[in-house]
Backbone as CSV, one residue per row, in Angstrom:
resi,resn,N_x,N_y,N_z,CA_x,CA_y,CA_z,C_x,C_y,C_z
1,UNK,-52.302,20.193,16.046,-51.451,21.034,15.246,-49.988,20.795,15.639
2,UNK,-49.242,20.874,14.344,-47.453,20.327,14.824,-47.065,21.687,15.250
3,UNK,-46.114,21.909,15.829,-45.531,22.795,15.893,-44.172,22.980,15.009
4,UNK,-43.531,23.867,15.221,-42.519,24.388,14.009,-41.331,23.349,14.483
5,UNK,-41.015,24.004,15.752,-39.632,23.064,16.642,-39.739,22.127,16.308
6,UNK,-41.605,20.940,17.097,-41.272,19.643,16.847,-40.698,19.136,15.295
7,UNK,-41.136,19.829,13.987,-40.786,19.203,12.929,-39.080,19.723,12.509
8,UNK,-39.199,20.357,12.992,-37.211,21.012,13.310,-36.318,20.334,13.656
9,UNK,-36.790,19.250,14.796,-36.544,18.187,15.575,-36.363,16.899,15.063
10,UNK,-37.860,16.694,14.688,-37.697,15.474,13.933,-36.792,15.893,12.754
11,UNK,-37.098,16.393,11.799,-35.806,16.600,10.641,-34.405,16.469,11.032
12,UNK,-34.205,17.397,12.567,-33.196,16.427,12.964,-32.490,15.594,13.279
13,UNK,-33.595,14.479,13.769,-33.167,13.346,14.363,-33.358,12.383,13.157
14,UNK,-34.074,12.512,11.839,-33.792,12.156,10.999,-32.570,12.300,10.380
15,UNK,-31.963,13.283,10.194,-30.568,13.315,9.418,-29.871,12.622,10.328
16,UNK,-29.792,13.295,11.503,-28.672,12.283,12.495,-29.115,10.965,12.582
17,UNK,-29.716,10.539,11.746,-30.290,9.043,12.190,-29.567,8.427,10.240
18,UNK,-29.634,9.155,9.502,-28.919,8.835,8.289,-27.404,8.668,7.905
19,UNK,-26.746,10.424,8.684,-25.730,10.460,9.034,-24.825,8.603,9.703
20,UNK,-25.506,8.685,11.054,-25.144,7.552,11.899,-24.770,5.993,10.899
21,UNK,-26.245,6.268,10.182,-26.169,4.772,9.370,-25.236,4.581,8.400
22,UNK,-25.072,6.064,7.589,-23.885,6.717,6.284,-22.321,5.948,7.176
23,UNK,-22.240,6.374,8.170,-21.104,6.021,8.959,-20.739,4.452,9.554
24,UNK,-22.176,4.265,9.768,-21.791,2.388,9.696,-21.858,1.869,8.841
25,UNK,-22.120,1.674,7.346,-21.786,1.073,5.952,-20.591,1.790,5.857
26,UNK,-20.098,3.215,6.125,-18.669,3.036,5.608,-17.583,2.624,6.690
27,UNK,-17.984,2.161,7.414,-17.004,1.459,8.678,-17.336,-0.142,8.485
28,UNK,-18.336,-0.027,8.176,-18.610,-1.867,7.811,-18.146,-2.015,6.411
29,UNK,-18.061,-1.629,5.222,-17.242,-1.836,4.064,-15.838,-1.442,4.435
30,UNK,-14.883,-0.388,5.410,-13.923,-0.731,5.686,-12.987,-1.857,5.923
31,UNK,-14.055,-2.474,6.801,-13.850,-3.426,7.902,-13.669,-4.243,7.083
32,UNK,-14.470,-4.603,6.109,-14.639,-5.691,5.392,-13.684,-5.837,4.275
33,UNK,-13.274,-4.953,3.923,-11.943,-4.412,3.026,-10.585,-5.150,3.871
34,UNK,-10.676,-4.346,5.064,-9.271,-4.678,5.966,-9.322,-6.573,5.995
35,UNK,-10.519,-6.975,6.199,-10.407,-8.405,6.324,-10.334,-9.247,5.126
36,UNK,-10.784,-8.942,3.896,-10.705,-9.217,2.810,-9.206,-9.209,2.342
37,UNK,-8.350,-8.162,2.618,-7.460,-7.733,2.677,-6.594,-9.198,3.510
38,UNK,-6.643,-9.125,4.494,-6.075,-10.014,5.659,-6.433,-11.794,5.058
39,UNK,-7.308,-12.332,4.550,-7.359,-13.174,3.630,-6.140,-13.426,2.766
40,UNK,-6.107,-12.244,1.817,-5.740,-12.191,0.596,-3.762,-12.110,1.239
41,UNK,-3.541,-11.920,2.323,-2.115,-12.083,2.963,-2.067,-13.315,3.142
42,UNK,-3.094,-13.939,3.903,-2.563,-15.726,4.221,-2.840,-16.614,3.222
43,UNK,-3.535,-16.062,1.843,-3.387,-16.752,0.796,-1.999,-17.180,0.615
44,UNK,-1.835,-15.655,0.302,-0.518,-15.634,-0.389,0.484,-15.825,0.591
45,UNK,0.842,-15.983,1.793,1.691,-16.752,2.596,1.856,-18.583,2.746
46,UNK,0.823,-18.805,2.183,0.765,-19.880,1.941,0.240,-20.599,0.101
47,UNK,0.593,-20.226,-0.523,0.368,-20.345,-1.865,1.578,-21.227,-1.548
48,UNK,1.093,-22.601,-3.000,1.978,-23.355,-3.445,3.029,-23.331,-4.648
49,UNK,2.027,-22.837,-4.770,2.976,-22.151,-6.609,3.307,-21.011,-6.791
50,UNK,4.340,-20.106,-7.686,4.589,-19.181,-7.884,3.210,-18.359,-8.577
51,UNK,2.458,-18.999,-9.581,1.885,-18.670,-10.694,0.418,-18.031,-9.378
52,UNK,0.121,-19.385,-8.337,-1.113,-18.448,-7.460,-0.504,-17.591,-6.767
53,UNK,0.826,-17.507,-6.231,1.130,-16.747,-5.350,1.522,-14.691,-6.440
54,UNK,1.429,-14.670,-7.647,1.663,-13.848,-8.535,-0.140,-13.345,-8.805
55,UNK,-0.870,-14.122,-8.861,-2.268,-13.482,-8.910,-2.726,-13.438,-7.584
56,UNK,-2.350,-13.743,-6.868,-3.079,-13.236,-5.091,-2.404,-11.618,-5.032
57,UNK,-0.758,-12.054,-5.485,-0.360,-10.537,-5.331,-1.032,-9.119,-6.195
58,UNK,-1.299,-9.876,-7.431,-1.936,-8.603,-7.768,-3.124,-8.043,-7.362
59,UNK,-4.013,-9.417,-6.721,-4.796,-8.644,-5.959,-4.891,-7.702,-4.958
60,UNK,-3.448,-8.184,-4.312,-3.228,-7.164,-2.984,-2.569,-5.757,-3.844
61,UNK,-2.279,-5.936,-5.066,-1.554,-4.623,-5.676,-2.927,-3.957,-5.834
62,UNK,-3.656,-4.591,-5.984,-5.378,-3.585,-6.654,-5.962,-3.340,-5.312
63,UNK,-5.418,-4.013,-4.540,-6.420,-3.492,-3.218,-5.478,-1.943,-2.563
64,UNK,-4.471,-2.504,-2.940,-3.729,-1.310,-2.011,-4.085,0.259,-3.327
65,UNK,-3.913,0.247,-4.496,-4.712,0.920,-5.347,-6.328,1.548,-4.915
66,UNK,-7.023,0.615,-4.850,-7.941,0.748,-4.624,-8.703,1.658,-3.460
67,UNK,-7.710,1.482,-2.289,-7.717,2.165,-1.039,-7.788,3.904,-1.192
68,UNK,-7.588,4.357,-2.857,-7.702,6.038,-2.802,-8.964,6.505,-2.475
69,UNK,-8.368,7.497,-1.874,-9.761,8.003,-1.367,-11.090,8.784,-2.019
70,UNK,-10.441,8.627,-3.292,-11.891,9.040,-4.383,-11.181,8.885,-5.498
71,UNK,-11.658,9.191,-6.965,-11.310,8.599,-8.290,-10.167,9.827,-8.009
72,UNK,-10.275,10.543,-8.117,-9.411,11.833,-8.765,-7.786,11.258,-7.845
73,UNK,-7.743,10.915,-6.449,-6.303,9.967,-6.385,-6.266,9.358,-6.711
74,UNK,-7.243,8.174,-7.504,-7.198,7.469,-8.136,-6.532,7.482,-9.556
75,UNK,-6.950,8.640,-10.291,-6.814,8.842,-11.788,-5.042,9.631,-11.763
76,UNK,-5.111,10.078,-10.236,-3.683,10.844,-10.608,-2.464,9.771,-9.813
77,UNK,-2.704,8.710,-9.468,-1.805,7.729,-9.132,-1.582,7.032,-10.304
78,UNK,-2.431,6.279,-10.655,-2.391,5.635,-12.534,-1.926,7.257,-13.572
79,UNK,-1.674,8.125,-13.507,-1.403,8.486,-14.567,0.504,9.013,-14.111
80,UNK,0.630,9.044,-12.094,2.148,9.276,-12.062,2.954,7.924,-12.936
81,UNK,1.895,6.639,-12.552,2.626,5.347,-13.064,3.036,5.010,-14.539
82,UNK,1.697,6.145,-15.307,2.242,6.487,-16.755,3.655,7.312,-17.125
83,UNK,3.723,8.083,-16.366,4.951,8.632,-16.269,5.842,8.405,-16.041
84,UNK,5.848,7.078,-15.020,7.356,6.499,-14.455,7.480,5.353,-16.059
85,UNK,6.453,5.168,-16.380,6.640,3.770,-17.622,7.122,4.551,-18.766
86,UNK,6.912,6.204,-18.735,7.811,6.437,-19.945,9.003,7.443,-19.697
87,UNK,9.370,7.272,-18.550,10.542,7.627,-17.854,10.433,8.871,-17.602
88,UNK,9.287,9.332,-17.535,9.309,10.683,-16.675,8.701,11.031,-15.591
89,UNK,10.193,10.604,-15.043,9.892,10.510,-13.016,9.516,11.933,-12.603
90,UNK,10.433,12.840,-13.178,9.902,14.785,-13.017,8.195,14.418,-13.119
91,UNK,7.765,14.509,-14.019,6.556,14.337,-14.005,5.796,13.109,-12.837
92,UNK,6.154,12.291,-12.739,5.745,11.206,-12.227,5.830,12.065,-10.141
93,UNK,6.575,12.185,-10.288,7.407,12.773,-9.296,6.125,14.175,-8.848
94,UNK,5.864,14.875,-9.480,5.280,16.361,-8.926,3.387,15.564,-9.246
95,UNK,2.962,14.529,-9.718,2.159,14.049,-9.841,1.931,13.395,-8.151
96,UNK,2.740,12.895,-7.937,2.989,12.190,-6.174,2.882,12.915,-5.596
97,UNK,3.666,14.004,-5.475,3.723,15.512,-4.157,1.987,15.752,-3.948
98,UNK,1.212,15.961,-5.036,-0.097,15.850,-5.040,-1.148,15.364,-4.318
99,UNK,-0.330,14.419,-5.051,-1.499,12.729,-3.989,-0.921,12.517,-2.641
100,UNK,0.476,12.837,-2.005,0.538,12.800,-0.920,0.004,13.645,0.389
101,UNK,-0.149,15.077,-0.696,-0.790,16.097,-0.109,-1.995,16.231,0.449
102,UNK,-2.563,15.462,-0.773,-4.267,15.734,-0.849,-4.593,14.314,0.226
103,UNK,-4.118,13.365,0.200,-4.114,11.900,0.712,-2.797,11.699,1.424
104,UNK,-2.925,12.546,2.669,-1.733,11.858,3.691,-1.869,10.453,4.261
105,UNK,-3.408,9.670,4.540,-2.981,8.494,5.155,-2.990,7.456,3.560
106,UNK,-3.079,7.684,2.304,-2.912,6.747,1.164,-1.526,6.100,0.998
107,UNK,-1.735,5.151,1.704,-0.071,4.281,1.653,0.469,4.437,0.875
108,UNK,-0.483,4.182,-0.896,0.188,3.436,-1.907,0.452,4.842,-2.663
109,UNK,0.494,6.178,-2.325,0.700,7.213,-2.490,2.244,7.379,-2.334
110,UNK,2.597,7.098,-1.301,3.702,7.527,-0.112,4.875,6.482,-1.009
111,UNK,3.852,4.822,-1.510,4.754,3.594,-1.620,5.236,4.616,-3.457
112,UNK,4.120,4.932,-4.372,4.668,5.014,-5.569,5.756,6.431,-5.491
113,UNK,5.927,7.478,-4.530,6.790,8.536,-4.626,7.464,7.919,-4.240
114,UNK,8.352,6.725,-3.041,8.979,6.164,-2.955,9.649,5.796,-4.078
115,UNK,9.212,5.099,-4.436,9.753,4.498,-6.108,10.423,4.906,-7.092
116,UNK,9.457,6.577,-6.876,10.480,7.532,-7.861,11.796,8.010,-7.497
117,UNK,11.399,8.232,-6.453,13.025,8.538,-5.731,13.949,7.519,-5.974
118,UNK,13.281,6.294,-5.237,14.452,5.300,-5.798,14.851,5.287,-7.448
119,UNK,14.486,5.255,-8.024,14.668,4.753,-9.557,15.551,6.541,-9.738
120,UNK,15.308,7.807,-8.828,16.205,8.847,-8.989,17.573,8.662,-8.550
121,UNK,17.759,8.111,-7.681,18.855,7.532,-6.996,18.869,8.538,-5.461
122,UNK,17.663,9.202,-5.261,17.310,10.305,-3.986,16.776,8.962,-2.581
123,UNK,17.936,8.074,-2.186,17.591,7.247,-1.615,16.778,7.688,0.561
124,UNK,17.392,8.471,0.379,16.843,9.025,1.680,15.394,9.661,1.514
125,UNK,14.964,10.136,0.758,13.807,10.828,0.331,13.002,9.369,0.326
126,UNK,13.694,8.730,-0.205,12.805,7.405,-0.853,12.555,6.390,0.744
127,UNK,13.892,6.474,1.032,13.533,5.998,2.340,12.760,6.393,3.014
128,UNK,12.281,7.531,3.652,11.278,8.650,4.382,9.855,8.522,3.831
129,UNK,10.044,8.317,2.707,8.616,7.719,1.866,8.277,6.545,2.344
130,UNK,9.218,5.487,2.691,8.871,3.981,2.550,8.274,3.978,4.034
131,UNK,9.236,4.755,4.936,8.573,4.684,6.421,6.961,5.086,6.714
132,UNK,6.788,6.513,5.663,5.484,6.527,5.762,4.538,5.527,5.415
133,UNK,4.709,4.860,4.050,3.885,3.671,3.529,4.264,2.256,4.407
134,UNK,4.669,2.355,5.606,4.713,0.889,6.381,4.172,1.079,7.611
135,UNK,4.149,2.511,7.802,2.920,3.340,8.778,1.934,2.767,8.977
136,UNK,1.555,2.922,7.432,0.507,2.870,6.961,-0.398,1.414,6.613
137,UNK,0.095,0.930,5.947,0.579,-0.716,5.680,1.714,-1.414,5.965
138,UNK,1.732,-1.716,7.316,3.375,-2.858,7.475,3.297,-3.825,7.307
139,UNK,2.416,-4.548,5.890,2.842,-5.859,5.196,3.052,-5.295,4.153
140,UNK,3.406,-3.984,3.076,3.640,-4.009,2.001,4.957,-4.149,1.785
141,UNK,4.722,-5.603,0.858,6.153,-6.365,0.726,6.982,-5.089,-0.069
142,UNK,6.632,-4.720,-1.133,7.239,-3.882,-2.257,7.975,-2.972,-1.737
143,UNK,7.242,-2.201,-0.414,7.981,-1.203,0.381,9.220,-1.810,1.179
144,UNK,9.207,-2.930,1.360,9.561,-3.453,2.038,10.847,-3.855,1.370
145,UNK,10.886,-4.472,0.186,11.645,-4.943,-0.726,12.553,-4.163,-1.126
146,UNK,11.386,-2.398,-1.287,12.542,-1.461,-2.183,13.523,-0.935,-0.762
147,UNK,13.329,-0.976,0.560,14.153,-0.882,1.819,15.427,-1.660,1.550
148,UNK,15.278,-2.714,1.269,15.887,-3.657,1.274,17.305,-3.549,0.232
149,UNK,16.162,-3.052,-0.824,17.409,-3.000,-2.018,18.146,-1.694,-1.635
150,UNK,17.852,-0.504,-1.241,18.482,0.630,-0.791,19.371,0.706,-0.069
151,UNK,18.832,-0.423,1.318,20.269,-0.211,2.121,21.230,-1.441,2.043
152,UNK,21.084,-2.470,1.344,22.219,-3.079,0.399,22.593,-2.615,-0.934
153,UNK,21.991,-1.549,-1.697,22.769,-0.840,-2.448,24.312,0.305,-1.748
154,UNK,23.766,0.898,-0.750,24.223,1.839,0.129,25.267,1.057,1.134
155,UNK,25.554,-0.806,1.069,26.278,-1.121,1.400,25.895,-1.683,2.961
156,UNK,24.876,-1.475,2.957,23.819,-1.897,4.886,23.639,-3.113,4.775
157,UNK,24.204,-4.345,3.747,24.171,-5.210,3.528,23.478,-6.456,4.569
158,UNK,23.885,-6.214,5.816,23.050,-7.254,7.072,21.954,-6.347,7.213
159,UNK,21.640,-5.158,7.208,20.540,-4.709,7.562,19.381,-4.724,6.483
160,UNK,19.548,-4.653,5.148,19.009,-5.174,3.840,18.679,-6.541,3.633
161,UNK,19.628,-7.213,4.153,18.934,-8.774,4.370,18.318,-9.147,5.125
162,UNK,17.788,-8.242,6.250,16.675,-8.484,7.700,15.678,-8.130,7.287
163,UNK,15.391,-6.939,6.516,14.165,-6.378,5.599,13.933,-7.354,4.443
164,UNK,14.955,-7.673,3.539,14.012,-8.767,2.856,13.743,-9.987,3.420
165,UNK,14.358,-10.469,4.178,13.856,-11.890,4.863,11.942,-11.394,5.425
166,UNK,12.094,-10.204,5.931,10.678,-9.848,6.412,9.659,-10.180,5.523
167,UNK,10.494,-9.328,3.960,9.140,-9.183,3.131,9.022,-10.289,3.054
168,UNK,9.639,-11.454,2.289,9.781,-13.033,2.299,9.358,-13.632,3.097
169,UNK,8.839,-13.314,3.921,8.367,-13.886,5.290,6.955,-13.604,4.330
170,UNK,6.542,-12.359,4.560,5.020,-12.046,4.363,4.657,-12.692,2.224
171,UNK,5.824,-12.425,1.619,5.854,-13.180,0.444,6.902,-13.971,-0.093
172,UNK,6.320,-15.473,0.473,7.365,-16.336,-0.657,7.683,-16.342,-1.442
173,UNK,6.908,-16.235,-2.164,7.420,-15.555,-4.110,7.344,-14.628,-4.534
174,UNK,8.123,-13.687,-3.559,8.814,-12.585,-3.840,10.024,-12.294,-4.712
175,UNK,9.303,-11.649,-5.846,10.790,-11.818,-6.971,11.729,-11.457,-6.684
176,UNK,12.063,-10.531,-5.707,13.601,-10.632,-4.808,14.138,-11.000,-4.218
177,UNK,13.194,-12.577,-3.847,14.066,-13.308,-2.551,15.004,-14.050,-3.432
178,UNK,15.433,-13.982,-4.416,17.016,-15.184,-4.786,18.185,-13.904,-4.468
179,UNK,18.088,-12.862,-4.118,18.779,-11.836,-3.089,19.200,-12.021,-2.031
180,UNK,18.222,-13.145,-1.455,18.805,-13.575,0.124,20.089,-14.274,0.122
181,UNK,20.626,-14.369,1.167,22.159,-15.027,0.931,21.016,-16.561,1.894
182,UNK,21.532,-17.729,1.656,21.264,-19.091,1.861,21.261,-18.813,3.520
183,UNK,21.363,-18.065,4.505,21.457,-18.186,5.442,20.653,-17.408,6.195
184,UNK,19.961,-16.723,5.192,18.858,-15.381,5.531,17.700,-15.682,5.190
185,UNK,17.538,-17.041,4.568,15.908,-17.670,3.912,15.070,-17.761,5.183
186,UNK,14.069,-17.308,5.046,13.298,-18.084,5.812,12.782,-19.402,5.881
187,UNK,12.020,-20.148,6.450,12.220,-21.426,6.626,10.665,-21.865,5.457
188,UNK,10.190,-21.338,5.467,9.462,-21.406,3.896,9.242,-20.315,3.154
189,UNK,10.936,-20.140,2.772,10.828,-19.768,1.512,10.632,-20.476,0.016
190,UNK,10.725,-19.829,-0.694,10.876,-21.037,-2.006,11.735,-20.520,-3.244
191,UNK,12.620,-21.372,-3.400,13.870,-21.393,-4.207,13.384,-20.456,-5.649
192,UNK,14.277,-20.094,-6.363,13.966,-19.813,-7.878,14.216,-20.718,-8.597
């Protein structure tokens, strides 16, 4: 005859035995993300052409997308981006506060309120954003780029050209490297 405990027991050491496994497929599809990920950088550090080095990037644009932490940041990141495409950053803008809230470690959260700010001209806000999204991801060129343009808008001109040489570093065909002054290229960059 079983007793009550022992099957109390086992039920437990069953869940904790599901639990455990639940936790290594999602640490092993992490993992495998982050390295997939890490690929998809030395592609594109080494791409020959503009045209592969423009579809590697969008892959890394869908991966960094992709990284929400369930559809619903998902659905409300694509719909702030609807908002910035029809110029309503207000909207676009209180759509972000959201997703940053609900998703503090979502880079590409932190990277698209960034954006809005910038395109507001709220460059410190935007800046404070960008630090979080390089936290988070310190190869995202874009964050990296919009640094760049901020504090050579703001006149930080040598310090704007150390940040884009970076991103340029991590992307050659970065549509902002003809920004660099001829003395700030990196040594494979590639011309426009």
């Amino acid at each position: 005859m079983i007793h009550q405990s022992e099957i109390t027991s086992r039920q437990f050491v069953t869940q904790l035995a599901w639990i455990v496994l639940a936790c290594a497929v999602l640490f092993s599809a992490h993992a495998l993300a982050d390295e997939g990920r890490d690929q998809l950088f030395d592609a594109l550090k080494n791409a020959s052409t503009e045209e592969e080095a423009r579809a590697i990037e969008d892959q890394i644009w869908e991966s960094w997308m992709a990284d929400a932490p369930d559809m619903h940041i998902r659905l409300k990141i694509e719909t702030a981006m609807q908002r910035r495409h029809v110029y309503d950053l207000e909207g676009a803008e209180t759509i972000l506060d959201e997703v940053v809230e609900a998703a503090p470690d979502y880079s590409e959260g932190w990277n698209q309120r960034a954006f809005i700010y910038f395109l507001q001209g709220n460059y410190e806000a935007s800046l404070a954003d960008i630090k979080k999204t390089l936290a988070l991801e310190p190869r995202h060129f874009g964050a990296l780029s919009g640094k760049a343009m901020i504090y050579m808008t703001q006149g930080r001109t040598k310090l704007g050209q150390e940040i884009l040489k970076e991103a340029v570093e991590i992307h050659p065909f970065l549509k902002e490297r003809g920004m660099l002054l001829p003395e700030n290229r990196p040594a494979k960059s590639v011309d426009l």
